[in-house]
C-alpha positions, 0 to 999 in steps of 0.5 A: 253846397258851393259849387267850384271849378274843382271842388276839394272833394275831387282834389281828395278823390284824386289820391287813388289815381295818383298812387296808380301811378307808374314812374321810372326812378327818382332823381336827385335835384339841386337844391336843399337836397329835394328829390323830383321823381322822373317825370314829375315837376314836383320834389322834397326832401324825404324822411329818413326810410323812405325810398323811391316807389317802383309802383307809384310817382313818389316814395315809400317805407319798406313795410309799405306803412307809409306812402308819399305820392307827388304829381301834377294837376290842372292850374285850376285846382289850387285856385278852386282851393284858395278861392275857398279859404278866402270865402271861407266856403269849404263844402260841408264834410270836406277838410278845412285847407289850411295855409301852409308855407314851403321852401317853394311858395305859400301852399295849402294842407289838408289833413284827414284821418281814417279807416283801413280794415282795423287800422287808422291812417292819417291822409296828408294831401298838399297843394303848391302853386307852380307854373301853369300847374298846381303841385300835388302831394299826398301822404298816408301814414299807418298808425303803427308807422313809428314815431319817425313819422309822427305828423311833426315830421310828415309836416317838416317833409311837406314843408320842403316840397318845391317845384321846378319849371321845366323837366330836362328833355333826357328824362322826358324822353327816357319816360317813354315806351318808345325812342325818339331818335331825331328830335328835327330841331323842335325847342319844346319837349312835354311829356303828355301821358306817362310812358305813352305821349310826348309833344315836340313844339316850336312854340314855348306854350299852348298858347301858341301852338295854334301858330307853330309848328308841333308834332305828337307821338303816342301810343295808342290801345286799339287797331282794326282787327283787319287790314281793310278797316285800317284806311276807315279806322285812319280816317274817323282818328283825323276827324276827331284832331281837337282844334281843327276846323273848316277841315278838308280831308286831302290824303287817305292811303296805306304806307310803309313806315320802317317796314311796317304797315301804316296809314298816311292822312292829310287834312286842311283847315284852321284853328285858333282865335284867329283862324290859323290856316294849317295842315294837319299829317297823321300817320299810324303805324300798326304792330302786331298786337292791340297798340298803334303808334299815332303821330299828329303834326301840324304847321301853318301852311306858309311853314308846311313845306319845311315844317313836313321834312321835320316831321318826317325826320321824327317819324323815321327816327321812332323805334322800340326801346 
């Protein structure tokens, strides 16, 4: 079998995790009438009957027949797919992708049909090109749905699907379990992890991140059990911040954040391709369950000093919603 970075098996498998997933409601976008579930980049235009799913990124029929589940994975897995179709080396057992055009670009379909319990449901699953990011689209049908959603009309639905190049920064922010009070000026806003994680950059990209100043904000499960383990358990987070190197450990001690017990550490190192001198701030801020609210900020050290006076300025604009 041919290996690829991200083979079609892992793109079907991919459907369980989707429909796990949690969003806030959808909104309605501007053209053709598509719906872009909060949160997401990906939209169309839903069949009559469908409503936003309060369980799940996407819609739903209200006897639960019929299920359309859209979100976003990695750039790789559309051309893992396309690279397939133009070699013709589908793996064995997998559905055969088949070129599909939308209001958006030229994507790809693959149509499965199987078993739950006694009853058979159809699997539509589409792939879209989108900025740095493949548009995933997934679609069970039940066989006693109706004629409404015969795969003519599923077909019609999916080919209405576009995406959109950036989600505007109040619907990001009202994802989160937290408020972000002071955004400090940063011009890029990225939800990271649904309801959990956002990044605020001065930088348009990854790319260059390694050069900017940026702060993350997510909650985390896990605290130390005592007040004691908090500086070693601070300390083994910082150690393990991606992309640092050469690190150098400055600041490791308790502080008050909005009254509540946290910990303050600071590191020195460098990152990127060119070896970036930055340093690094983490603070957590401990509740009084299981959850810790993390901060991670970096900036090059010629930046730091005002870089830092933001960061504080989004540290102490957090509160709970």
């Amino acid at each position: 079998m041919t290996k690829m970075p991200l083979t079609l098996r892992r793109v079907a498998a991919a459907t369980a995790l989707l429909l796990a997933m949690l969003l806030a409601p959808a909104t309605r976008a501007r053209a053709a009438d598509a719906v872009f579930p909060a949160g997401v980049r990906v939209g169309l235009v839903p069949l009559e009957g469908l409503t936003a799913s309060p369980q799940f990124s996407g819609f739903i029929s209200s006897d639960q027949k019929v299920r359309v589940g859209l979100s976003e994975i990695p750039e790789a897995a559309f051309t893992a797919v396309e690279t397939a179709v133009k070699n013709n080396s589908t793996p064995a057992g997998s559905p055969k992708p088949q070129v599909f055009p939308t209001t958006a670009r030229q994507g790809y379909l693959l149509t499965e049909t199987g078993k739950d319990g006694d009853d058979e449901v159809s699997n539509y699953t589409l792939l879209l090109p989108g900025n740095k990011f493949t548009g995933y689209v997934i679609v069970q049908v039940r066989g006693d749905a109706g004629d409404a959603y015969s795969e003519a009309n599923i077909r019609k639905m999916l080919a209405s699907a576009v995406t959109r190049a950036e989600i505007p920064v109040e619907e990001q922010l009202a994802q989160l379990g937290f408020k972000l009070g002071d955004l400090a000026g940063f011009k890029h806003v990225r939800t990271i992890a649904p309801r959990s994680a956002v990044l605020l950059s001065d930088g348009d990209d990854d790319a260059r991140l390694d050069s900017s100043a940026y702060i993350m904000v997510g909650i985390m499960q896990g605290a130390p059990t005592q007040p004691e383990d908090r500086g070693r358990f601070a300390r083994d987070l910082a150690a393990n911040i991606a992309g640092l190197r050469d690190v150098k450990m400055t600041n490791n001690e308790p502080l008050r954040i909005d009254s509540t017990a946290g910990y303050e550490t600071r590191l020195e190192g460098v990152t990127g391709k060119d070896n970036t001198p930055v340093r690094v701030v983490q603070w957590l801020r401990f509740g009084s369950g299981s959850a810790t609210l993390r901060i991670v900020a970096s900036a090059p050290q010629s930046e730091w000093s005002d870089a830092f006076t933001r960061f504080r300025a989004v540290r102490d604009g957090i509160s709970a919603k």
